[in-house]
N, C-alpha and C positions, 0 to 999 in steps of 0.2 A: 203434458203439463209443461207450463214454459217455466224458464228459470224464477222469474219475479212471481209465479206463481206457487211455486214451491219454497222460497226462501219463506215466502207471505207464510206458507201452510206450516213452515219449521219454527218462525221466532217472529216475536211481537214485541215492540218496545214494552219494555215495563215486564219482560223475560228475567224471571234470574235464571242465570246460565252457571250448572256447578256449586249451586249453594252460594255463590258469594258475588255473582257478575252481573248487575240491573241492564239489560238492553238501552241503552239511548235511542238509538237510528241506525239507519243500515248503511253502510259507506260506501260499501261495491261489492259488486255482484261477478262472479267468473264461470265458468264454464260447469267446474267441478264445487266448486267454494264461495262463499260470502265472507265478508269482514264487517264487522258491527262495533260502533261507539260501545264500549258498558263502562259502568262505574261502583271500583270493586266497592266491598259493603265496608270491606273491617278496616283497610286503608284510607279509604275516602278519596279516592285516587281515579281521575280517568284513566282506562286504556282502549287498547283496540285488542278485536277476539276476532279470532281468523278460524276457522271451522269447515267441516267436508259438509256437502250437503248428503241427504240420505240417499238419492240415488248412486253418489259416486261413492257408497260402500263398498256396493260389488264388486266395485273396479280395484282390483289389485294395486296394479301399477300406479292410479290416483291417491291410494292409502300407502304408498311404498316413497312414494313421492313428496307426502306431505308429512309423511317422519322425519324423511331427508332432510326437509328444508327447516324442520325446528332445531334438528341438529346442529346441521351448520350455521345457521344464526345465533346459536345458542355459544358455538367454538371461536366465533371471528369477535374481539372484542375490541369495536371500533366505532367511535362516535358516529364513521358515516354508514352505519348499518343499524336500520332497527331493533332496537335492544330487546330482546325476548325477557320476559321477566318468571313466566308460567309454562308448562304444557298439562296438559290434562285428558279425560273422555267423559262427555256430556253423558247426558242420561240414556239414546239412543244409540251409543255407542258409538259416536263419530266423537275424533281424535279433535283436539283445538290449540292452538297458541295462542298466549297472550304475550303483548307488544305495545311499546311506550307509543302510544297517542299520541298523533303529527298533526299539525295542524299548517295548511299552506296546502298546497298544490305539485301533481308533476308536468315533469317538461313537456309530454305529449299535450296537458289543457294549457301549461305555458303558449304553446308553438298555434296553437288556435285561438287564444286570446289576445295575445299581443304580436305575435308573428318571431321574424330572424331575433338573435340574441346578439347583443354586441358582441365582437370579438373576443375582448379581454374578458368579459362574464363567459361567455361561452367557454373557453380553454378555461378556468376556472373552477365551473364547473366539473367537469372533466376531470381535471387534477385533484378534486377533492372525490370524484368516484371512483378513482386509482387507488387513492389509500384505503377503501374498501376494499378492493381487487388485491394492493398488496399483500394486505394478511389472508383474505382468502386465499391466495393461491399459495401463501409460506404453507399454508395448511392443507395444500392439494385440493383446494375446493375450485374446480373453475365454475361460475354462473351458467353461460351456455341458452340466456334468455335474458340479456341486456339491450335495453331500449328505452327512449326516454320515457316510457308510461312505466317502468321502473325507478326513476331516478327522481325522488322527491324533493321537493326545497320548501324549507323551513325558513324560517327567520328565529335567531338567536336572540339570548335575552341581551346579548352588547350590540342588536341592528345590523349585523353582518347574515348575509344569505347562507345556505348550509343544505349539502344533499347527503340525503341519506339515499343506499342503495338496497331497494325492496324484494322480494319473491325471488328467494334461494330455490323456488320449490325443482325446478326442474337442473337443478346444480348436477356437477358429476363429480364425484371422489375420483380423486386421479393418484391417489397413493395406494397402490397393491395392498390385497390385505383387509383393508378397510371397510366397516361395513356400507354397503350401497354401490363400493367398486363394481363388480359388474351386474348392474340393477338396468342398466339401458340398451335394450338389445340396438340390435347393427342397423334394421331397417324402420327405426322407429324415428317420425320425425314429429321433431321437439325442437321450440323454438319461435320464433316471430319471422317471418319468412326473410323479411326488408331488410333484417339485422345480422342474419347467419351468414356466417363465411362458407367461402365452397367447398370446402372440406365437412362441415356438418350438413351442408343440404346434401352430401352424399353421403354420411353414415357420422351418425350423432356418437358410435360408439368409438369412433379415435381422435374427434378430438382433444387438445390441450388450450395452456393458457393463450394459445396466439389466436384462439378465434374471440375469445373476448378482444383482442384488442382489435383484430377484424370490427367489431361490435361499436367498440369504442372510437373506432373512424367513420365508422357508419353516424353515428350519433353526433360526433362535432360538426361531420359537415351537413347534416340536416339543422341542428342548432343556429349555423350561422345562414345557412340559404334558404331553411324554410322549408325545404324538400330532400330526399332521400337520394344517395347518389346511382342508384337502381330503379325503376319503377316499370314496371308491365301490369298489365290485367289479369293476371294468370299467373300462380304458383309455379309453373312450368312455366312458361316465357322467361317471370324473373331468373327461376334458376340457371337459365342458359343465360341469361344476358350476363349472371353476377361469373359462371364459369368461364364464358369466352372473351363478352367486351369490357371495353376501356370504362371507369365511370366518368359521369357526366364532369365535364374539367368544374371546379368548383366557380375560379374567377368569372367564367359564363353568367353566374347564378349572382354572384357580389363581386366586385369590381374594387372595393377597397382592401380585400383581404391578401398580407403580404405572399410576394412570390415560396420566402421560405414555408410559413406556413402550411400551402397547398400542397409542397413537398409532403412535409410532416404525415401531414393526410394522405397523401398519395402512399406511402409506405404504409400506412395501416392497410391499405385496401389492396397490397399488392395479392396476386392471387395464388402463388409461392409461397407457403407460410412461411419458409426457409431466408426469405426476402424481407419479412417485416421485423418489426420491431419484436426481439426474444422473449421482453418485459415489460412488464407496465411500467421500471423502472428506466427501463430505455427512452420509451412515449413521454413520461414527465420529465425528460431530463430536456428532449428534444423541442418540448413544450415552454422551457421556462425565459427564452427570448419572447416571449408572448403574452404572459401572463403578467398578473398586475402584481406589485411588490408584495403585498401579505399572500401571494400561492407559492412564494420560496419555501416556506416552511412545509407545504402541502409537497411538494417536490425531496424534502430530505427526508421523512417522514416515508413516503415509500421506497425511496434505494435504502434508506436503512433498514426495514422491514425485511426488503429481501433479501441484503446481506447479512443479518443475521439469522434469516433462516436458510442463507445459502442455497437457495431455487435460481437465482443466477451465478454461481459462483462467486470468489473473494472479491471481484471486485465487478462492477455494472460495465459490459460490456460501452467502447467508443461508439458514440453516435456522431452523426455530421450533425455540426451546430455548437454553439455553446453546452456546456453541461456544467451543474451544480458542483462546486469544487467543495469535496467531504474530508472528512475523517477516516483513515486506513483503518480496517479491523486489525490489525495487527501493532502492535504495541511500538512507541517511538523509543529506540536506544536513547540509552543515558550519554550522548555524546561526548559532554565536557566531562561525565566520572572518569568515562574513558580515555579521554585525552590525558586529562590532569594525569589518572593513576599511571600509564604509559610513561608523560613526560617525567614523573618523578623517578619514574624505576629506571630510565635511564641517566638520570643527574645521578642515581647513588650507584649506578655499574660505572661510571665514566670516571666518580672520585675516587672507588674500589680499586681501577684499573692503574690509574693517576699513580697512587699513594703505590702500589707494587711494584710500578715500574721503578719511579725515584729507588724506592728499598733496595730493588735488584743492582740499579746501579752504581747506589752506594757501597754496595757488597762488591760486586765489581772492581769497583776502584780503589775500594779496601785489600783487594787481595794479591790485584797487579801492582797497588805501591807497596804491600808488604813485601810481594819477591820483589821485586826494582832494589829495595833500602835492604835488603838480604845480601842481593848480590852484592853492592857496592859496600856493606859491610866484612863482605869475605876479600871483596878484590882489595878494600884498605887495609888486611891485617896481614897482608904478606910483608909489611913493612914498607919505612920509607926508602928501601935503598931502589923499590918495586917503582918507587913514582920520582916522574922527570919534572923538575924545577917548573914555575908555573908558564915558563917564558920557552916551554919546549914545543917543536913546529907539532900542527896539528892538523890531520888530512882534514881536508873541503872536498867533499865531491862535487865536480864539475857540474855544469848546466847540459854540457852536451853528452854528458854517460848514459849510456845507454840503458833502459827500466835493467836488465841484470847485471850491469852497474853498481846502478844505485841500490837493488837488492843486494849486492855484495858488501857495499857498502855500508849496512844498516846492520847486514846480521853478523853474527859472531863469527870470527874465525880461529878455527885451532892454531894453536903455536906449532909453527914449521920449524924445519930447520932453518941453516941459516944462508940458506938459499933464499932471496926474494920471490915473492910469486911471481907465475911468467905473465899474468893477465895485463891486458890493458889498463885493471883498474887497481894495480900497485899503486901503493900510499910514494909520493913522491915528497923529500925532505927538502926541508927551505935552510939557509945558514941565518937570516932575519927573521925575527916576531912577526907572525903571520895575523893580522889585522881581523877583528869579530867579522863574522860572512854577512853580508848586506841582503836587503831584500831580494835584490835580482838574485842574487846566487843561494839564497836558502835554498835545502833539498825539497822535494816535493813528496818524501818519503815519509810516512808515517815515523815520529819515535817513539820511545817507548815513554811512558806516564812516570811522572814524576811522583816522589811517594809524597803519600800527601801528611807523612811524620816526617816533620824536620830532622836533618842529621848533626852532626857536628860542626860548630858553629866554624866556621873556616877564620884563621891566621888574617889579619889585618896587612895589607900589601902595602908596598910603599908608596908615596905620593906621587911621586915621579911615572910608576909603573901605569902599563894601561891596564884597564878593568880587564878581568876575564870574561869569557862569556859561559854561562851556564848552558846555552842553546848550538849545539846539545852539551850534556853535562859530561860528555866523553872523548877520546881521540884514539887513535890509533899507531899504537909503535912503531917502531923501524922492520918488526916480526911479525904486523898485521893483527898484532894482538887487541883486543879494544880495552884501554884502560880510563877508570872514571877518573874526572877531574877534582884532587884535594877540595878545591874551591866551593865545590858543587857540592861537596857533601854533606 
């Protein structure tokens, strides 16, 4: 019995299917399955009913297959994927899904109705059956049977085109664990021959998401040429020509299609999966010099997808080309809190530090002019017979004394006898008023800090007389003694 004669023998419009689904007409016919127009009773609602025919009961793997695929339709929730609304088992026992009713056409009656698709429609295309793929694959679902007689276009209610991506049934769960993970044995081949990368025509059980994208260069360059970039007579021809040789160069086939471009496509179809494109978010990122302005969105839409299911890591691997400039998953620092709170905490350590030094050095010099006005309160109460008239000679240390010189001459010296010291830097006596020391001849020696409490107010000197100098405010006896000057005090 042929297929159309057995669907005939299973369902008749005007079927209710399930208690509530009227048959309209039959949409398509498969191998194993039909899909039928119905129109549920209690919603008033078209959809589409997808169903096992009765011989493909038997068949295990065909019932194993098309649980799979209500599954993962039912898990990926994405405009470009037909929306599962139902699953159910008919009256004979064969399993069914219900599915939002499309109306339009796929790219396979596309490509024989009107032929090549323009470029920018074509890459468009494309990029919006990525964001299918995206979440599929967040969700470990790789397809594994992508081809344009999979890839529907609709028309939206705003007049913009729209694909949806059809028939999960032969999908592979790629998440350990999961049920249907290992449902596909090694030597079982699954798949559209035209479309499989070389790693599924040799064992359908390891591949990953890089043969869909295999798939998915298969597909754009058919879209734009017309023709498939593999073609033999034979399942075996194909599979050696898609394992050994180069595919056909596309520009051969269209002449206006950019140099980068072909690249692009050439990297899907490398035969190294190690070599293509990691992601579908890599292929969309690589796609968006191509695409027409409204598939930007179709482009951030999948690197977002899979950076937050993290199936490419934190960030979408560098592609050659332009790429979509996103948003980091990881959070932008508060820069200017951080500055601002920094700068401030360093204005209040810098006034903290300010304000303790002054204190420190006010203490300081509170305590070296307390001794300073100490001493010269003890050196003035030895009385005045202690201190020489104010017109008594006063040693100058030379310019040319040598630094322990002049350290002699700044520090104290005990009262000798009355032997003069034997040094070079003996206080030498003048019989004239020895003149205040001038610039040139100031010492270079540190003195001691003047107290910053005024002492007694010093005797008014006569008019005639010359000013004393308080710099410094001491001199040196005939005994090398250092005595303060009345004046100074």
């Amino acid at each position: 019995m042929s297929d159309t004669d057995e669907v005939t023998a299973t369902v008749r419009p005007g079927d209710i299917l399930a208690g509530k689904y009227r048959v309209e007409r039959v949409l398509g016919v498969g191998g194993m399955g039909v899909v039928v127009a119905a129109h549920h009773l209690q919603l008033d609602e078209r959809v589409a009913l997808k169903f096992l025919l009765p011989s493909a009961l038997e068949n295990s793997d065909a019932v194993a297959r098309f649980l799979r695929e209500a599954r993962a339709s039912v898990k990926i929730k994405n405009e470009h994927v037909a929306r599962v609304t139902d699953v159910g088992q008919l009256e004979n026992g064969s399993p069914y899904i219900v599915m939002e009713y499309l109306e339009g056409n796929d790219l396979s009656a596309w490509l024989t109705q009107r032929g090549a698709l323009p470029l920018a429609q074509a890459v468009d295309f494309v990029l919006q059956a990525c964001e299918a793929l995206a979440e599929a694959h967040a969700l470990g679902i790789v397809h594994r049977d992508l081809k344009p007689a999979n890839l529907f276009c609709i028309q939206r209610s705003d007049g913009q085109l729209a694909i949806k991506v059809l028939d999960f049934g032969i999908s592979k769960v790629t998440t350990p664990g999961a049920q249907g993970h290992s449902m596909t044995r090694t030597n079982a081949l699954v798949g559209s021959p035209y479309y499989m990368s070389p790693e599924q025509m040799a064992s359908s059980k390891g591949v990953d998401t890089r043969s869909d994208i295999w798939s998915l260069g298969v597909i754009l360059f058919e879209l734009m040429s017309g023709k498939p970039p593999f073609d033999a007579t034979t399942v075996t021809e194909l599979a050696i020509k898609v394992a050994t040789e180069p595919a056909t160069p596309l520009r051969t086939l269209r002449g206006d299609v950019p140099p980068g471009l072909e690249q692009v496509i050439a990297r899907c179809l490398e035969k190294d999966r190690e070599r293509r494109f990691q992601s579908v978010a890599e292929l969309a990122s690589a796609l968006q010099p191509f695409a027409p302005e409204h598939s930007r969105l179709s482009i951030e839409r999948v690197v977002g997808t899979l950076r937050r299911a993290s199936v490419s890591g934190d960030s979408v691997r560098e592609v050659s080309g332009p790429a979509v400039a996103l948003a980091t998953s990881s959070p932008r620092p508060n820069t200017e809190a951080s500055w601002g709170t920094t700068s401030s905490r360093k204005k209040r350590y810098s006034s903290t530090a300010i304000a303790g030094l002054a204190v420190g050095f006010v203490v300081v010099v509170a305590v070296v002019g307390g001794f300073v006005w100490r001493s010269a309160r003890t050196t003035a109460s030895a009385g005045p017979a202690e201190l020489p008239p104010p017109l008594q000679p006063v040693t100058q240390p030379t310019p040319s004394a040598s630094p322990a010189a002049s350290q002699a001459a700044v520090a104290p010296v005990a009262p000798t006898t009355a032997t003069a010291p034997a040094t070079a830097t003996a206080p030498a006596t003048a019989t004239t008023p020895v003149p205040p020391p001038t610039a040139a001849s100031k010492p270079t020696t540190t003195h001691a800090v003047r107290p910053s409490t005024p002492g007694p107010t010093p005797a008014p000197t006569p008019a005639s007389a010359p000013k004393v100098s308080c710099d410094p405010p001491y001199y040196f006896d005939a005994k090398g003694n250092r005595v303060f000057k009345k004046e100074c005090i």
